[in-house]
N, C-alpha and C positions, 0 to 999 in steps of 0.2 A: 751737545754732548762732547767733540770736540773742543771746543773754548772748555770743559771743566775738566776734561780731563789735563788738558795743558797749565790748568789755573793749580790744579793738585799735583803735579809734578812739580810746580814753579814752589811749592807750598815744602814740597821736600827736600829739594835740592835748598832752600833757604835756612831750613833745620838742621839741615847738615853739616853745612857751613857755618850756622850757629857753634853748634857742638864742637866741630872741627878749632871753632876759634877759640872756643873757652881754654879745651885742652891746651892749646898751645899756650895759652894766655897765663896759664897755671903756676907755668917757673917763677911769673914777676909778679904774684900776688905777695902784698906786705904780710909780717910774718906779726902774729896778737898775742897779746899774753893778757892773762889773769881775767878778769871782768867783760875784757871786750871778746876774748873768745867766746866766754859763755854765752852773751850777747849774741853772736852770729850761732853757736850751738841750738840757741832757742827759735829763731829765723830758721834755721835747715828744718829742725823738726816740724814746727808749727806753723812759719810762717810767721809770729809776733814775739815780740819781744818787751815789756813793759817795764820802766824804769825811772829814774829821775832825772832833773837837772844836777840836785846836788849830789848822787850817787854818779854820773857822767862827770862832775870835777870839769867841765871845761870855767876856766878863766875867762870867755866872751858870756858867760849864762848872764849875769848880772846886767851888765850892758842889753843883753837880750829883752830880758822881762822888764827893762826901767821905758826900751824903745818901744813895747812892745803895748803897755800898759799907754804909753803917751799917742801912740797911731789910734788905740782902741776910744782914748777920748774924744779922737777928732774924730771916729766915723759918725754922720749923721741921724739924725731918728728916723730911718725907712719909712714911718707912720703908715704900719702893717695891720693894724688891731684888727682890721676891717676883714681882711682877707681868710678863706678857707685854708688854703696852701701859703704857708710862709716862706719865701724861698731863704736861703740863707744871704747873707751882706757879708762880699768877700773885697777886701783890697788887695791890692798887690806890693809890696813892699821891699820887694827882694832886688832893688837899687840902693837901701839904705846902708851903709855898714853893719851896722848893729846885728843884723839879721842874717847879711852876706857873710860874715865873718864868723858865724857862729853854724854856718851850713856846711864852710870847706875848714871847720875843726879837721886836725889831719888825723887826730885816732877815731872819730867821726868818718870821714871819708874812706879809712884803711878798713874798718866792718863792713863798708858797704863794695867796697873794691873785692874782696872776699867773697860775696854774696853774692853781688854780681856774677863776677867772674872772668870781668872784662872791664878795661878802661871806663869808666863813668863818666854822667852828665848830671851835674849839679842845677835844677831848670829855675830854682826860686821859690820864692816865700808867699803865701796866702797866709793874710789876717782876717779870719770867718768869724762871723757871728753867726749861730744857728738860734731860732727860734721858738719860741713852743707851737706844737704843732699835735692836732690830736689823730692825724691819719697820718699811715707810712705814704709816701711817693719820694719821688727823687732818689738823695742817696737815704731816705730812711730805708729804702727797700733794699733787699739783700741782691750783690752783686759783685761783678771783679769790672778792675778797671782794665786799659785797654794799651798803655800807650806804649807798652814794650813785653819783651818775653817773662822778665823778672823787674818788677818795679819795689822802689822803696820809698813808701813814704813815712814820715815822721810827722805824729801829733803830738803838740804840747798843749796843753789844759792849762788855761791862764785864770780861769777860777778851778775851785773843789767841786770834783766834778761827783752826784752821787744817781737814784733813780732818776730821780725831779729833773736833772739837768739832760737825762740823754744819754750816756755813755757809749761811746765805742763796742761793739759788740764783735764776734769771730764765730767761726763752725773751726775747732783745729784741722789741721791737712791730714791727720793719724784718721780722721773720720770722712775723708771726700777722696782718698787714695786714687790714681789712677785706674779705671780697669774696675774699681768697687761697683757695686750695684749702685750706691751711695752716690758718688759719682757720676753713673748714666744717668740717675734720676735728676739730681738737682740741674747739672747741664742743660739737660732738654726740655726742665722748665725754664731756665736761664733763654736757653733760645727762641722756645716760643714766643718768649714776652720780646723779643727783638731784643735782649739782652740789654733791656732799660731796667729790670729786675723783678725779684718775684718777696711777695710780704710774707710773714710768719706763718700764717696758716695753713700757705703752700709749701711751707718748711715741718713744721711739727711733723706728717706723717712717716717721714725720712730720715730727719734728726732730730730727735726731741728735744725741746726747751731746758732738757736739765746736760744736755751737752754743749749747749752755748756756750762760750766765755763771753762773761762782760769786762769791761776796764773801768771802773771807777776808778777814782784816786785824787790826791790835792791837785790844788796849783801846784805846776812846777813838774808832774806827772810828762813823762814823757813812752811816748806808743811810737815804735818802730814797724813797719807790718809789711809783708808782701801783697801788694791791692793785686796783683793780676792771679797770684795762687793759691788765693786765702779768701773765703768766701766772705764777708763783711757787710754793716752798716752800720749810719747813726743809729739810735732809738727815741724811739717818741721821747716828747718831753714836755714839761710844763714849767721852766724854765730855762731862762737864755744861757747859749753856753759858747763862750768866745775860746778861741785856740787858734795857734798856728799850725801851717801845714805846707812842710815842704818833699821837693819832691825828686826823686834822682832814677837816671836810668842807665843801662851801658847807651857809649856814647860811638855811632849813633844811635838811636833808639829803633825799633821795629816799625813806627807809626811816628814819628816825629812830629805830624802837624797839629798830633793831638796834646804836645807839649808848650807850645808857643803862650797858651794863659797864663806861664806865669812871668812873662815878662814882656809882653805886648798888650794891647790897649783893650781887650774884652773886660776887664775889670776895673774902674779905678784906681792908680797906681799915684804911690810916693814918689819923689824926685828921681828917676830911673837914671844911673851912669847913661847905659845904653845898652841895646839887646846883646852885643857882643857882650859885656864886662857881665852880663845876668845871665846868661846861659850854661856855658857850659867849661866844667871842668875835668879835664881828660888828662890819667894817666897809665 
């Protein structure tokens, strides 16, 4: 009883300090105009933000999708057919330039500096293959990730992504509000399942299906989202669907060890600078 009580105090004074730091952090936030406010407009509200490469204008996109298309050739054939559960084929890539370069874009970096709200950590690049898979598990199940207070991760859809392939899926935040009934429900299924996640069915009675957002969209589609705020997953699929997926947090992060995948050896990685030159970018 004592240990949680101490564990919940330690749990506040750490939120506090959170908050206390953002505040102050406020004055030295870059200042956005036109498109890229909107962009963080749509993250405050919702948590997601959908968009393009060629609507984003960064100069590194091209180098991005030519490296990105060439890593995608060399991953090997899993030879999955066999299998119930397909797990996804991820490499690590976020030593290459190509990829580096196009993650600490600096009107890229200022939307998420914004978001944040606090100096950020650039962690690296995953190159995923997802599979067709005809049950939800893993991330097909709806879930938040874990590795900080406020995370940003960015999908790029390296084919046209539509049913068949899967799509990104959301519940908006205007429907999981804090305090909402909405809210304690989904939560305390979230925790029962040990917060490995909960499938559609255990969703419908809560949030219906016709409040889902999905993300289809071409090649070149790019998904900004809040994973720790914003309730998400894949969705089944009956075709393969490769993308990129990078990942930023204030730096340091709340849970840091759970950041280390994207640039340490759990994954098969491209030619890696080194952990330092892959991790992190703090301003």
């Amino acid at each position: 009883m004592f240990s949680a009580i101490k564990r919940k105090i330690a749990t506040l004074s750490s939120d506090f300090e959170y908050y206390v730091a953002r505040w102050k952090h406020s004055r030295n936030l870059p200042v956005l105009e036109g498109s890229d406010r909107n962009i963080l407009n749509a993250l405050k509200k919702d948590g997601v933000c959908v968009t393009t490469l060629a609507d984003l204008g960064f100069d590194s996109s091209t180098e991005l999708l030519k490296a990105a298309y060439h890593q995608l050739s060399q991953m090997e054939n899993p030879n999955n057919d066999h299998l119930e559960q397909k797990l996804p084929q991820i490499s690590t890539v976020t030593g290459l330039p190509e990829f580096y370069a196009w993650g600490i874009e600096k009107r890229l970096l200022n939307i998420i500096k914004n978001y944040i709200g606090l100096p950020v950590a650039f962690h690296g690049v995953h190159l995923r293959k997802d599979f067709n898979n005809k049950h939800q598990f893993g991330t097909l199940l709806w879930h938040r990730d874990a590795e900080d207070r406020r995370i940003i991760k960015i999908i790029i859809y390296l084919n046209d992504v539509e049913e068949k392939t899967g799509p990104f899926e959301y519940i908006p935040r205007s429907l999981t509000s804090l305090f909402s009934w909405n809210y304690f429900q989904l939560y305390y299924k979230l925790w029962k399942s040990g917060y490995i996640g909960i499938d559609d069915e255990q969703i419908k009675p809560i949030i219906p299906k016709s409040a889902w957002k999905s993300c289809p969209g071409p090649a070149g589609t790019v998904i900004l989202v809040d994973t720790k705020n914003t309730l998400h997953h894949g969705t089944v699929r009956t075709e393969d669907r490769p993308t990129l997926f990078l990942c930023y947090t204030a730096n340091p992060p709340e849970r840091p060890h759970l950041c280390t995948q994207y640039w340490d050896d759990t994954y098969p990685r491209a030619e890696l600078r080194s952990a330092s030159d892959a991790v992190k970018v703090s301003t």
